[in-house]
Every structure is written in C-alpha cells, then in structure tokens.
N, C-alpha and C positions, 0 to 999 in steps of 0.2 A: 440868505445864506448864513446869516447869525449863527443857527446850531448845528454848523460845520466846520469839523476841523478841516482845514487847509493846509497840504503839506506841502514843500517846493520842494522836489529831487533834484540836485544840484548837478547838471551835467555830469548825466549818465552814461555817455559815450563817452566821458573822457576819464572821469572817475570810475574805474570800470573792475578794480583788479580784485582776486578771490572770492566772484562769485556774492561781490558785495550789495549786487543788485536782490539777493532774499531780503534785506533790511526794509527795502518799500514796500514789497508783498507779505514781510509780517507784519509792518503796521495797517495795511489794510486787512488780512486776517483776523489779528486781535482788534481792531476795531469793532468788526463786526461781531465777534463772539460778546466785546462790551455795553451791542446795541448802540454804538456812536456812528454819526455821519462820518466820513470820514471821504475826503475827496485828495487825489493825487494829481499833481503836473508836473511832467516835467520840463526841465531847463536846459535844454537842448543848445542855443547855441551862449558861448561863452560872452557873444557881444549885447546881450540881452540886456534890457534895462531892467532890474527887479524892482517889483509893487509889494516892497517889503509888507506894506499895509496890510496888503490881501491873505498872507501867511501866517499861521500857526505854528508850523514848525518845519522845520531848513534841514535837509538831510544831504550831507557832504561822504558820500563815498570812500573808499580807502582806492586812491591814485599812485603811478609814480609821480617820483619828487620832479622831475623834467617838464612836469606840465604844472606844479606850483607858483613859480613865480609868471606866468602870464596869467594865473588867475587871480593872481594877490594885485596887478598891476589893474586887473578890469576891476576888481568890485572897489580897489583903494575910491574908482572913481567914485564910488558909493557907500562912501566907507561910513560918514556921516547915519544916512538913514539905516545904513547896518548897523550902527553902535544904539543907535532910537532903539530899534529892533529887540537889541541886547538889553539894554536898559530897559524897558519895560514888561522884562522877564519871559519873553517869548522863548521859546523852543530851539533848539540847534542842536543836532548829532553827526559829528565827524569820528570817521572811525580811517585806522589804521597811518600810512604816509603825511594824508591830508593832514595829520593832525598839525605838519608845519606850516599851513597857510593861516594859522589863528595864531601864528609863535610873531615873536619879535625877531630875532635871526636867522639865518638859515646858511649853513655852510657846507660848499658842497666840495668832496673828495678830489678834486682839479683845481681846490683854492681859491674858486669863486665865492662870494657870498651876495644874498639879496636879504631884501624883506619882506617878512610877511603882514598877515593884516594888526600885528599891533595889538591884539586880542587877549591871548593870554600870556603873562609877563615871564617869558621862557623861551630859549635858544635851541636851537635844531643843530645838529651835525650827524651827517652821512657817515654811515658806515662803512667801513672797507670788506667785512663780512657778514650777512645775512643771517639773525639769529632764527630758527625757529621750532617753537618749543609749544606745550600747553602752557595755558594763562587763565587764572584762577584769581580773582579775587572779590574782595566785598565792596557790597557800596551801597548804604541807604537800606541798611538789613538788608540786604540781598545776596545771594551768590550768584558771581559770573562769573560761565563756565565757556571759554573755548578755546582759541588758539590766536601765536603771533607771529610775525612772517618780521621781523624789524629790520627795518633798514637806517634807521634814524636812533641814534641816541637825545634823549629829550632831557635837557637840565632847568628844572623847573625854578622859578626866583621867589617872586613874593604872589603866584597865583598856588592856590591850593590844591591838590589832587583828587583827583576824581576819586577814586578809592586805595586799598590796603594788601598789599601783594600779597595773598598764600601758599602759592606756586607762579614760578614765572620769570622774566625779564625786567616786564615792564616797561617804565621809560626810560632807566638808563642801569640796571642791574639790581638798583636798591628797592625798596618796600613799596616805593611809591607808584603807581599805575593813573595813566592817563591825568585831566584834569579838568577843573571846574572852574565858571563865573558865572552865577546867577544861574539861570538854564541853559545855557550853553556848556555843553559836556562832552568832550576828547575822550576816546579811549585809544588805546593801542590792542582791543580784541576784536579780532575777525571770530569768522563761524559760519555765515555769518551772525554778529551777535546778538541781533533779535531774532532770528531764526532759535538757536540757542539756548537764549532768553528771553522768551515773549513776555515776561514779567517786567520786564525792562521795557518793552514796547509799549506793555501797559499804562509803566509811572508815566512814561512820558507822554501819552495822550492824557493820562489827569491831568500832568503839569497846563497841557495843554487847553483843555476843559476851564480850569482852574481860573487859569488866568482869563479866558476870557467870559466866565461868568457863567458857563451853561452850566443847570444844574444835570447831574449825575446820580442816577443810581448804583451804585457800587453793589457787582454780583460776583461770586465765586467762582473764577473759571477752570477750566480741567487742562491740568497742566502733566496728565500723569506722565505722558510719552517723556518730554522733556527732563522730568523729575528722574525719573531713571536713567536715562543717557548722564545728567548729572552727576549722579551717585556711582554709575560704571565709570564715570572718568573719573572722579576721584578717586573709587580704589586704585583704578590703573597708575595716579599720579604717586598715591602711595606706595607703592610697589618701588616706584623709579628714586623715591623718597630714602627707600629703605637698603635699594641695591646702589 
C-alpha cells in the first residue's frame, strides 16, 4: 500500500456542517483525474484510537463549536503522535469552525473557555453574530474562491496565515485568512473549498505524494467548469466592491 495516498476523514457525523462532506469526494475526484491511488476512511466514532502512521492526510470538516472541546479532550489523549504526524510534514485540512480545535484558546459567548489542541499559536472567541459573506483569497499562487458562514473570530499570534484576504472576513476582519504550520492548513472557506478549488485538492495530494516519496507525473488537468464559476464570482464580488 506504499503508492497509496491514505486519507482519514475525521468524524463525519459530527463534523458535518455546509455540506462539507464535498471536500472528501473531491479529493477522491481529483485524484483520480491525477491517476493517483487514493484510498478514503472514515473516522466514525470519536473514541477511536488513530494509526496516525497509516495516514497521509487528516481531513477535519467545518463542525459547530459545542462538539470542539470533546474533541480536543479525545485526540489531547494523542496529542503526542499527532504532533509526530505534524512534524514530519504530513497533510491536514480543517476547514471552517473546526478551525478552533488546532487554536490554543477558545472562548465561548457564556464566559466559558477551554482548550484546544495547542497546534496553531492563536486564540478563538465566539461570535455574538454570524458573518456571512464571499471569501476570496490567495495562497501558494493560487486563487480561492468561495464563501464563509463565521462564527469565530480568530486572533492569530506568532503562527503564520494561510493566505491574503481579496475579499472577505477572514479570521478576524483584517487581511489575513485562515493559517499555516508546515502542512497543516486552517481555512475559514467553505463551498465546499475543494469542491470550489480542486486545484487546492490537487497541491495537497502532491504535498502528499511528496512527502512520502512516490514518484509523480504531473498532468494538466481541465479545470474549465470551475475557472468560470471563479471568474462569475469575481465579477459579482466586484460589482459589491464598487456599489
């Protein structure tokens, strides 16, 4: 199973929210348009022991925040061979709420606070209103096009951003959107965003490739559908830009 990417979909039933279950049917999609193996399981119950070993790459769903800290509480127990995982450049994509289970604070709108896994060095606090807007930005020459539902303002410390606002929220109103360590990468864009961005699904099966040694032919794939939805929402965004 060497020349198999290995993906772990991270409790699916619970991570569930805007339809963010397209994110695992386009990395099997574009996989296969890559000619790469690509094999999916999911992680069904939350009390599971994970065989970080076996994985390629971790796909963390956009959840509400009420089921965050029981899940930061099971993997803490495994938090060690999570960070192995981290460290030795392996794959991870959380998208949307989730993104406060990799933060270090998390406070919630009742004055409670817990923590998260410690991951990227950035505080969470709950919203009192729900922004949702299009969200447009760059990352790794690329454009990502879709939308955000935010619940969480995200104050980012000494972990880097994922990418460069063009339009949008973001994590906390300013330029900066979602974030980075090593291959682990937080967005705050649904769509969902490999649906959206299958070019994005792409890097990240390289990264994945990459890291664990298989060679790769790299082919040109037909992205036209997508390239236009892209280009209609931009002008649309420009429009809201200019009225």
């Amino acid at each position: 199973m060497n020349n198999v990417i290995n993906v772990a979909w991270m409790y699916p039933d619970v991570l569930n929210l805007h339809g963010e279950r397209g994110n695992a049917k386009a990395f099997e999609i574009v996989a296969k348009k890559m000619n790469v193996n690509l094999n999916i399981d999911r992680i069904d119950n939350i009390d599971e022991i994970i065989d970080f070993e076996k994985y390629d790459i971790l796909l963390f769903n956009a959840g509400e925040l009420k089921v965050i800290n029981e899940i930061s509480n099971i993997l803490n127990n495994q938090i060690e061979k999570l960070k192995d995982y981290i460290e030795s450049n392996k794959v991870i994509l959380v998208t949307g709420t989730t993104g406060a289970l990799f933060a270090n604070k998390i406070n919630r709108l009742d004055g409670t606070t817990f923590n998260g896994l410690n991951i990227f060095d950035m505080d969470v606090s709950e919203r009192d209103m729900v922004i949702g807007d299009d969200l447009y930005f760059e990352f790794e020459n690329m454009e990502i096009m879709g939308s955000q539902i935010q619940m969480i303002d995200i104050n980012l410390k000494s972990v880097n951003p994922l990418g460069k606002i063009k339009y949008g929220y973001g994590n906390n109103g300013s330029n900066s959107e979602g974030a980075k360590y090593k291959n682990t990468i937080f967005t705050n864009e649904l769509g969902p965003v490999l649906v959206k961005n299958p070019w994005m699904a792409e890097y990240l099966i390289e990264l994945a490739l990459k890291n664990k040694n298989i060679e790769y032919e790299k082919i040109k794939l037909d992205y036209e559908l997508e390239l236009k939805s892209l280009e209609s929402t931009k002008e649309f965004i420009n429009q809201k830009i200019i009225a």
